[in-house]
C-alpha positions as a Markdown table, in Angstrom:
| # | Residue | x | y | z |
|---|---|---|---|---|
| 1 | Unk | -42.2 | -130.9 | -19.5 |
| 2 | Unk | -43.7 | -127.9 | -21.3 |
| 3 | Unk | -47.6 | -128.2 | -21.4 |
| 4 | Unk | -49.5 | -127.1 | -24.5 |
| 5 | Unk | -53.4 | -126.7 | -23.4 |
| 6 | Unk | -54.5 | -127.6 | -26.6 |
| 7 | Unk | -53.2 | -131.2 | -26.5 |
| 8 | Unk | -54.7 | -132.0 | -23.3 |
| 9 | Unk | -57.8 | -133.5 | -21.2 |
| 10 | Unk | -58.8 | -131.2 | -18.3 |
| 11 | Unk | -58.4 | -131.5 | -15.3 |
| 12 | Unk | -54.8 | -133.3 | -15.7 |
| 13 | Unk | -54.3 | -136.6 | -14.9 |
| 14 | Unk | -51.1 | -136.5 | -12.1 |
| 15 | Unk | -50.5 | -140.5 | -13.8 |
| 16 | Unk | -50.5 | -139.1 | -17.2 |
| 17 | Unk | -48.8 | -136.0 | -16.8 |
| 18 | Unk | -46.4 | -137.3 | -14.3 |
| 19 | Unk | -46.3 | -140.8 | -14.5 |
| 20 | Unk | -46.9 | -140.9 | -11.0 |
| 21 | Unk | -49.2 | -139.9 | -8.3 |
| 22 | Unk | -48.0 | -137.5 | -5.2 |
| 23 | Unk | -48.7 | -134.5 | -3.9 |
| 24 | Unk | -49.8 | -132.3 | -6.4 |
| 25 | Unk | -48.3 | -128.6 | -5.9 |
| 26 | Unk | -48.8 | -125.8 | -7.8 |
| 27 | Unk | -46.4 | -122.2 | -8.3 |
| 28 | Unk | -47.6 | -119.0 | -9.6 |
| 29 | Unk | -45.3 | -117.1 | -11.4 |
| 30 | Unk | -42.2 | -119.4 | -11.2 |
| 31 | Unk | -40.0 | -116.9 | -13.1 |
| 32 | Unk | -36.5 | -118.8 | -14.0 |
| 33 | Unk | -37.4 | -121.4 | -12.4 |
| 34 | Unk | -34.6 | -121.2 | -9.1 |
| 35 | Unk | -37.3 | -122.0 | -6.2 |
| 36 | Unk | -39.1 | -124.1 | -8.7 |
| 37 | Unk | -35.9 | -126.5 | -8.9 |
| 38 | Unk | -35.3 | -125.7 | -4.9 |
| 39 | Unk | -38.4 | -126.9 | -3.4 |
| 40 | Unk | -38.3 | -130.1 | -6.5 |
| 41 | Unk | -35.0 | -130.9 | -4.6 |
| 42 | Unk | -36.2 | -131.1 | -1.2 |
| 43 | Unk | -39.6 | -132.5 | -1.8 |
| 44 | Unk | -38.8 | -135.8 | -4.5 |
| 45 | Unk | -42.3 | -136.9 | -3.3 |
| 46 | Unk | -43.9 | -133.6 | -4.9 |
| 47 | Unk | -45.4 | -133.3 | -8.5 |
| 48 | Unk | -44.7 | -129.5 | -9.3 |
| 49 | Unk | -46.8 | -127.5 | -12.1 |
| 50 | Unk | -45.3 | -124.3 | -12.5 |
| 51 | Unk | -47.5 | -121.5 | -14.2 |
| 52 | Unk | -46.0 | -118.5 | -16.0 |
| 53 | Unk | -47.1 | -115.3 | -18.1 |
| 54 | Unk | -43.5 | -114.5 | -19.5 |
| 55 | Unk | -42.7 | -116.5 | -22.4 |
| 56 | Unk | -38.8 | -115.8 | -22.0 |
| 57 | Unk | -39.1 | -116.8 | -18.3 |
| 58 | Unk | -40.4 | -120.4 | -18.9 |
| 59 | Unk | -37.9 | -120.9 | -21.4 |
| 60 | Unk | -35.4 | -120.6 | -18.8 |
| 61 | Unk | -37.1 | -122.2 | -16.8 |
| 62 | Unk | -37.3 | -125.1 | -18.9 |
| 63 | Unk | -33.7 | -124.9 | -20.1 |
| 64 | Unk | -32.9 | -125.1 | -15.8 |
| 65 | Unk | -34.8 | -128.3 | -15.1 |
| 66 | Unk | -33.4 | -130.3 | -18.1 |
| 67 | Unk | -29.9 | -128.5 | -16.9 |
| 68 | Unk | -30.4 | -129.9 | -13.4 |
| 69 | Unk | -32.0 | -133.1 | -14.5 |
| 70 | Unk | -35.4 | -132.3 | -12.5 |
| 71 | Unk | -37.8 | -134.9 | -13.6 |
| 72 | Unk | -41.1 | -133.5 | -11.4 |
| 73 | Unk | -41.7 | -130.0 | -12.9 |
| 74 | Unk | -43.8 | -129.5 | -15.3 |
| 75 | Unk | -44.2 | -125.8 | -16.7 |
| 76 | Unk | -47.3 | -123.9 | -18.4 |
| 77 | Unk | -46.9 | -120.3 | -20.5 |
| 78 | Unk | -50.2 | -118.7 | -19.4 |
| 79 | Unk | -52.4 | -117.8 | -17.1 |
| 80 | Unk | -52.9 | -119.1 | -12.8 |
| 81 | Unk | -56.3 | -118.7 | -12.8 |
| 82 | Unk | -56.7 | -120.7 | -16.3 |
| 83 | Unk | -54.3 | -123.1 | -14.8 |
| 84 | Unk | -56.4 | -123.5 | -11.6 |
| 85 | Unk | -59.2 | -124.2 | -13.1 |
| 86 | Unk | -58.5 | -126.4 | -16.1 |
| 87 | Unk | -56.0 | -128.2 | -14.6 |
| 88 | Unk | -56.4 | -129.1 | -11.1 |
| 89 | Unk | -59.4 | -131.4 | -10.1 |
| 90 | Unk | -61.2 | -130.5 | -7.3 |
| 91 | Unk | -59.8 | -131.4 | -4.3 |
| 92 | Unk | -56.4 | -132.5 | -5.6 |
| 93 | Unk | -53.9 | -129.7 | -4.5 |
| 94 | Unk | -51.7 | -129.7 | -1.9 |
| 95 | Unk | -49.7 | -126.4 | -2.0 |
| 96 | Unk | -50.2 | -123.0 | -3.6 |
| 97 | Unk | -46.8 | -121.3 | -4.3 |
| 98 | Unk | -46.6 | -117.0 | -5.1 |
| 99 | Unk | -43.9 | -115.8 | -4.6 |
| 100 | Unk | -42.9 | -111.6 | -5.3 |
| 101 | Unk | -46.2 | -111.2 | -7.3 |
| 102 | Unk | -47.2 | -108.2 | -9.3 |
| 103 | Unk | -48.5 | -106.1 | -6.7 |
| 104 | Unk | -50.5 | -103.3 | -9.2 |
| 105 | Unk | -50.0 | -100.5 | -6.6 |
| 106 | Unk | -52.1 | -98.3 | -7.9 |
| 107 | Unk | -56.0 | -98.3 | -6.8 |
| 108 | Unk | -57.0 | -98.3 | -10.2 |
| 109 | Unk | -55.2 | -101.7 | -11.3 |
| 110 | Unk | -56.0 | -103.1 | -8.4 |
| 111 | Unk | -58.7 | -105.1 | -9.8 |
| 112 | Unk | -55.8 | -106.9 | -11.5 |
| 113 | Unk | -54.0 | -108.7 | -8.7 |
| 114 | Unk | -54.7 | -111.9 | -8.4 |
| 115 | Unk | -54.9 | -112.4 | -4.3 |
| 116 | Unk | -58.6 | -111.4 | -4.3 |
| 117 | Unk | -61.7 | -112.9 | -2.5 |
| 118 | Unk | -63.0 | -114.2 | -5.7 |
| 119 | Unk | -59.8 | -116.1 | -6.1 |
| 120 | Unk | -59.5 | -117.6 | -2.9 |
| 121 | Unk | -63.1 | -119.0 | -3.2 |
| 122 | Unk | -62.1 | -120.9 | -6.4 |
| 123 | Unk | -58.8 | -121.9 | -4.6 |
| 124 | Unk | -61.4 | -123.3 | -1.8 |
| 125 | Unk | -62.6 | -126.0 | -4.5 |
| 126 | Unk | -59.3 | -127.5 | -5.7 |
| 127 | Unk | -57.2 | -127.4 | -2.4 |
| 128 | Unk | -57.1 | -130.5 | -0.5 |
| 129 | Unk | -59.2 | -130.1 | 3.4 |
| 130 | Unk | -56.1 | -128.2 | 5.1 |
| 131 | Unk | -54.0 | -127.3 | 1.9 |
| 132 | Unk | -52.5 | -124.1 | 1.7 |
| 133 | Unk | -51.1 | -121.1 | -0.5 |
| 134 | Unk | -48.0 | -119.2 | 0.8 |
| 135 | Unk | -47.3 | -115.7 | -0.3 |
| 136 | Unk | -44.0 | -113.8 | -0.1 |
| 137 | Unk | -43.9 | -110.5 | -1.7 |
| 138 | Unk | -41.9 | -107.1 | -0.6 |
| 139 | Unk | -44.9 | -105.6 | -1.3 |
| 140 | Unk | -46.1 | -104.6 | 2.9 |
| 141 | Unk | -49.8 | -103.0 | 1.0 |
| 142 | Unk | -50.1 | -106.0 | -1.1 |
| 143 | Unk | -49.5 | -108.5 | 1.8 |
| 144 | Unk | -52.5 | -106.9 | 4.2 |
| 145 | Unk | -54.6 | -106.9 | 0.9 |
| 146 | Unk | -54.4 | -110.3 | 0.3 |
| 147 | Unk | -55.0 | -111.3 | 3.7 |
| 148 | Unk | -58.1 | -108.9 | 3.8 |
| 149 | Unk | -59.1 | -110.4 | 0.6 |
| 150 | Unk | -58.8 | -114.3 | 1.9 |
| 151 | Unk | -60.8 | -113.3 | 5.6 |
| 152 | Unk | -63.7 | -111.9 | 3.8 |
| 153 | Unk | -64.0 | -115.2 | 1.6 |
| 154 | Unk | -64.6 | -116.7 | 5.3 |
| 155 | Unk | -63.1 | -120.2 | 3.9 |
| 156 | Unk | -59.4 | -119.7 | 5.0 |
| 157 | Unk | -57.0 | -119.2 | 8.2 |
| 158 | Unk | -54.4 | -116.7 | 7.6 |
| 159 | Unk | -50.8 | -117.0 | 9.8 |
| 160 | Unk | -47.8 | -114.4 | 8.9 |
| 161 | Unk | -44.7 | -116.4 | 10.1 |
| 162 | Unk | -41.4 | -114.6 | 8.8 |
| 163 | Unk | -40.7 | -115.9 | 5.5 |
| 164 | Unk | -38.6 | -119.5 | 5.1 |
| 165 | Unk | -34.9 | -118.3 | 4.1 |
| 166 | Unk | -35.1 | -120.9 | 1.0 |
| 167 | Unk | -38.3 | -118.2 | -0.3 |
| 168 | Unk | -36.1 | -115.5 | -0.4 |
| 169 | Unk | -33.6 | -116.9 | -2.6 |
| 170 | Unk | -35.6 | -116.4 | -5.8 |
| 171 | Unk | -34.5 | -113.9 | -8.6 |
| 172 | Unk | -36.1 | -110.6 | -7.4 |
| 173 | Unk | -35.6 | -111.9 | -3.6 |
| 174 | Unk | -32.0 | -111.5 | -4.3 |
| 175 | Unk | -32.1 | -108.3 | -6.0 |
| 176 | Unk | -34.7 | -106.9 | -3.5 |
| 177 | Unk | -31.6 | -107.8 | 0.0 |
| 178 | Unk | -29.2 | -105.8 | -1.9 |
| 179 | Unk | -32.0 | -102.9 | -1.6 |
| 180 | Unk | -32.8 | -104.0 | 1.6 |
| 181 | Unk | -35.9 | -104.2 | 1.7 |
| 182 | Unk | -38.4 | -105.9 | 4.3 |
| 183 | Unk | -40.4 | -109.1 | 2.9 |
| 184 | Unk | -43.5 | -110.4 | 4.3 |
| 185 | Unk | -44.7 | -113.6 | 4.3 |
| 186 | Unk | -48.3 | -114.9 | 4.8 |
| 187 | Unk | -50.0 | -118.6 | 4.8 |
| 188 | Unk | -53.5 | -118.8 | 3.8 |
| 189 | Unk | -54.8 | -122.3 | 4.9 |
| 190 | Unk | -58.0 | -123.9 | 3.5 |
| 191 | Unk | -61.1 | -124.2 | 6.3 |
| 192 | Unk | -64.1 | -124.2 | 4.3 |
| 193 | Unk | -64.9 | -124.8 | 0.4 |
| 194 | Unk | -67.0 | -122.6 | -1.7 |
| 195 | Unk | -70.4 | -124.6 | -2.3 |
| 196 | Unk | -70.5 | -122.8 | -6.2 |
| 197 | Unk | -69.3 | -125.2 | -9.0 |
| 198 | Unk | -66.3 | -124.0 | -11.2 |
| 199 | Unk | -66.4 | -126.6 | -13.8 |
| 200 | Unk | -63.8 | -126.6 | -16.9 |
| 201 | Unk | -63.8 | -124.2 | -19.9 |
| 202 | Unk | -66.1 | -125.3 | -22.6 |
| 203 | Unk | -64.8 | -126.7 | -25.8 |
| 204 | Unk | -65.9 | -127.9 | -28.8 |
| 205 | Unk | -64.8 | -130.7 | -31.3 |
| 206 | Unk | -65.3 | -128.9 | -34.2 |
| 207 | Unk | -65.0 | -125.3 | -34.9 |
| 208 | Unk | -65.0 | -124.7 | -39.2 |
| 209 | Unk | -66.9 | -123.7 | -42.6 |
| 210 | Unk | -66.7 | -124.9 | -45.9 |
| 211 | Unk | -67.8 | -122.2 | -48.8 |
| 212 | Unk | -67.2 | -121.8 | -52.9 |
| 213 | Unk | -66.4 | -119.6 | -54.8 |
| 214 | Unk | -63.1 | -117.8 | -55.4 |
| 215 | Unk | -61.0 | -116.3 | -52.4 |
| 216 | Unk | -60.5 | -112.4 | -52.5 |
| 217 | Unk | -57.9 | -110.1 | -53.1 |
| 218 | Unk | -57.5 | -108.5 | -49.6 |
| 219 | Unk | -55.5 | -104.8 | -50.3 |
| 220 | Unk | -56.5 | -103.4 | -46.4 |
| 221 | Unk | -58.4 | -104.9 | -43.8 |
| 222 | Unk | -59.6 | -102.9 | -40.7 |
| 223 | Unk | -59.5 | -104.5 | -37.2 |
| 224 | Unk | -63.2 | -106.2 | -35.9 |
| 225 | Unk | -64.2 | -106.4 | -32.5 |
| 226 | Unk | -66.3 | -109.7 | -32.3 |
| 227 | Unk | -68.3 | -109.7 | -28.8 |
| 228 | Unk | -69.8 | -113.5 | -28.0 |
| 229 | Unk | -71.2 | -114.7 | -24.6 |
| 230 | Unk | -68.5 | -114.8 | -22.2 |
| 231 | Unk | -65.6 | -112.8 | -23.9 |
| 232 | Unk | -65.0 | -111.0 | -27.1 |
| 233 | Unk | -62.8 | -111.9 | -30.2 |
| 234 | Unk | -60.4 | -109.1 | -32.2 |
| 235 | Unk | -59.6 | -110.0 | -35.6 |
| 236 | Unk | -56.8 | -108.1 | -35.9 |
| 237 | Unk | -55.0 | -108.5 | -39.5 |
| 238 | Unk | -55.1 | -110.9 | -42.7 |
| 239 | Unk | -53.0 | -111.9 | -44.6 |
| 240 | Unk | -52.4 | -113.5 | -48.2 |
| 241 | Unk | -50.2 | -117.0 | -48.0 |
| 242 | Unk | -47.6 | -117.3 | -50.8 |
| 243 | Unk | -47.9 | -120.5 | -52.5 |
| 244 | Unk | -51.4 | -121.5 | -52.0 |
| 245 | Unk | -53.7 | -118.2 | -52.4 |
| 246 | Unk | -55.1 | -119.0 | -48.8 |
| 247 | Unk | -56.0 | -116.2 | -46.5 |
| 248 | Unk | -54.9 | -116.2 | -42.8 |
| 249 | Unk | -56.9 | -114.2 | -40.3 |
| 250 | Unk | -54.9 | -112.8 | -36.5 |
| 251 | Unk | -56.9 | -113.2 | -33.6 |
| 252 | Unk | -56.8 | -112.2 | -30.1 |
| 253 | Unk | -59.7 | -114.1 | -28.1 |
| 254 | Unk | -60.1 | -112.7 | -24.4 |
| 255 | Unk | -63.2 | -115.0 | -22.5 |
| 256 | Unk | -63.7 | -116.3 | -18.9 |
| 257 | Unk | -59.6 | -117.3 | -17.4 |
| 258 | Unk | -58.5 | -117.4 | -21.0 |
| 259 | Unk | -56.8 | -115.0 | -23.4 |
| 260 | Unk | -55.3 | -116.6 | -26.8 |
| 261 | Unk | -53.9 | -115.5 | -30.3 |
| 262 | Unk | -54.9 | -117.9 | -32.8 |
| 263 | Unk | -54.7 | -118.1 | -36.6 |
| 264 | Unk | -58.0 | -118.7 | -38.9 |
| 265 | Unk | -57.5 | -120.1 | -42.3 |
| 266 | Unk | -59.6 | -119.7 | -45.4 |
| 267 | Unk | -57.8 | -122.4 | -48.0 |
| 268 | Unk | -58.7 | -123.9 | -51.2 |
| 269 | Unk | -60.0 | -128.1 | -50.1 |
| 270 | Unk | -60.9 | -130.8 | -52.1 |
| 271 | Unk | -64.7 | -129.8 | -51.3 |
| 272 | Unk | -64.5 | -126.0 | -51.5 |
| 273 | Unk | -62.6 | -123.1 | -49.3 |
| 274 | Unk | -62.1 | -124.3 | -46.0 |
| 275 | Unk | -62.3 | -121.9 | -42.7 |
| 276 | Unk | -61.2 | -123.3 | -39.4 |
| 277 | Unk | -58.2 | -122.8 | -37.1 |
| 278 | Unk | -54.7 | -123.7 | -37.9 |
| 279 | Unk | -53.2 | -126.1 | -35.5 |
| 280 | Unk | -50.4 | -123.6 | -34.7 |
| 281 | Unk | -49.6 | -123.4 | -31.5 |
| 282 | Unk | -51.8 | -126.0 | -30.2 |
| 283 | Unk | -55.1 | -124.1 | -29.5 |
| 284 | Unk | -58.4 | -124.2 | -27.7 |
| 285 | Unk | -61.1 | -124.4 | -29.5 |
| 286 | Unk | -63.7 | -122.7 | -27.4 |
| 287 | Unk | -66.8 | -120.4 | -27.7 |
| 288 | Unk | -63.8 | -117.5 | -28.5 |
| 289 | Unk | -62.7 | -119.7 | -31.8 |
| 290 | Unk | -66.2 | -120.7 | -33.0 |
| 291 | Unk | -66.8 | -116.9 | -32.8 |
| 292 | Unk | -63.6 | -115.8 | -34.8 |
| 293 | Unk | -64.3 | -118.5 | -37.6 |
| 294 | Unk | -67.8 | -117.6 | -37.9 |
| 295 | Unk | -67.0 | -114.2 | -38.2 |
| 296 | Unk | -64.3 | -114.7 | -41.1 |
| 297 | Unk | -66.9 | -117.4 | -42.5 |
| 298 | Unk | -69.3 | -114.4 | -42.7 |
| 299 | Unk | -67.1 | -112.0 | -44.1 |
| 300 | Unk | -66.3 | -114.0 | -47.1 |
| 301 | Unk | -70.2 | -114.7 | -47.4 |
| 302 | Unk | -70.0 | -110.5 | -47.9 |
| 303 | Unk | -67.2 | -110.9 | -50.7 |
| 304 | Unk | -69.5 | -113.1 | -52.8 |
| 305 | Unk | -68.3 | -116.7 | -51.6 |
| 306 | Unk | -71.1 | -119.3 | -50.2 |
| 307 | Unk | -71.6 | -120.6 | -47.5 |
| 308 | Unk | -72.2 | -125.1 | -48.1 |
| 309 | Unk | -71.5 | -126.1 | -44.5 |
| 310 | Unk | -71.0 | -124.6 | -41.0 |
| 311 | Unk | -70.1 | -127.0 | -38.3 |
| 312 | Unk | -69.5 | -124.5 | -35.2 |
């Protein structure tokens, strides 16, 4: 029920994923999961990905579906626009779900919201002819934004019905009536499709160094910023493993839809000081992680180790 990118073929595979095929539906921001398991309930027929950024909310979110036996949900910790892309097939998705988004109020975050024209034309690709995203948000500036934002991509229909009574039963619905405030409700559906191709993040087999010599003592280590095509890569600490002298290398990889924190390993092999990704967490390996472990490849090439192999 709980996707791990890493361990997957994009775009998903509704038979795989759900061992069935239906209408393929996707929520943004499903918080604890409440409409999640709602809209599960009254549509058996639907196959429900729910996309999330806070790792506490998809746990309960996860602990309500098993609680409630839903069998139709499955949940991603990470990104919509990563989800979107990587996930969905073009021309696959029947319903767009946001519900009480962050509305970034202030002009200068605005660029952060995720209702913008850009988004809407990559929306265009992956919803079916007709499908449709419905917003509900207390937000009355973010509302007219978005429906700016979705006229000027000139590929969708925009309708503001009052808001269904089941969309304001979510989490911050409920706390938002006992403010009483107003809600506004908007339904964006698909007319045209952008004619640009959004294909899936790049990634790569193989992503790792071999070297000899002797691994260093590391006493401090100062952050790196590591730009690379599309993104950069911050290697932010290292640290010495207990038992088996290895080093361990933080990252934090920011590219195109993606951000991850990965872990880069320098360990003793059978054929000389390995550098390559530890499996933890299920990671990407993308142009961000072929930049971090060629960066820690090369800064063990400065501490006097060399360099036999580099496969990345």
């Amino acid at each position: 029920m709980l996707l791990r990118a890493g361990s997957l073929e994009f775009p998903l595979s509704q038979t795989k994923l759900f061992g069935r095929e239906g209408r393929l539906v996707l929520e943004v921001g499903h918080g604890d999961g409440r409409f999640t398991a709602e809209i599960a309930r009254r549509n058996p027929d639907w196959n429900i990905l729910g996309v999330e950024v806070s790792a506490g909310s998809v746990a309960r979110a996860l602990k309500r579906m098993r609680r409630e036996g839903i069998r139709t949900v499955r949940l991603y910790h990470g990104e919509a626009r990563f989800a979107l892309r990587n996930f969905i097939a073009p021309r696959s998705l029947y319903r767009v779900y946001v519900n009480f988004p962050d509305p970034w109020p202030k002009a200068k975050h605005e660029e952060n919201r995720l209702l913008q024209t850009e988004f809407f034309r990559r929306l265009s690709t992956r919803l079916i002819d007709g499908g449709q995203l419905l917003l509900t948000t207390d937000h009355e500036e973010y509302w007219r934004f978005a429906q700016e934002q979705a006229q000027a991509s000139g590929l969708f229909d925009v309708k503001t019905p009052p808001p269904p009574p089941h969309h304001l039963e979510t989490k911050y619905a409920l706390k938002w009536k006992e403010q009483n405030r107003s809600f506004y409700h908007a339904v964006f559906t698909k007319t045209g499709e952008d004619p640009e191709p959004w294909p899936v993040i790049e990634r790569f087999s193989m992503a790792h160094a071999l070297l000899s010599g002797e691994l260093p003592q590391v006493k401090s280590f100062e952050k790196q910023i590591v730009p690379f095509a599309g993104g950069h890569a911050i290697v932010l600490e290292a640290y010495r493993a207990l038992e088996d002298h290895s080093l361990v290398f933080l990252a934090h990889l920011e590219e195109e839809d993606l951000t991850q924190q990965v872990l880069i390993e320098a360990r003793p092999s059978a054929h000389g000081i390995y550098v390559g990704i530890s499996s933890f967490g299920a990671p990407l390996v993308t142009a961000g992680v072929k930049a971090a472990v060629a960066w820690v490849t090369d800064w063990l090439e400065a501490q006097g180790l060399k360099v036999v192999q580099r496969s990345y």
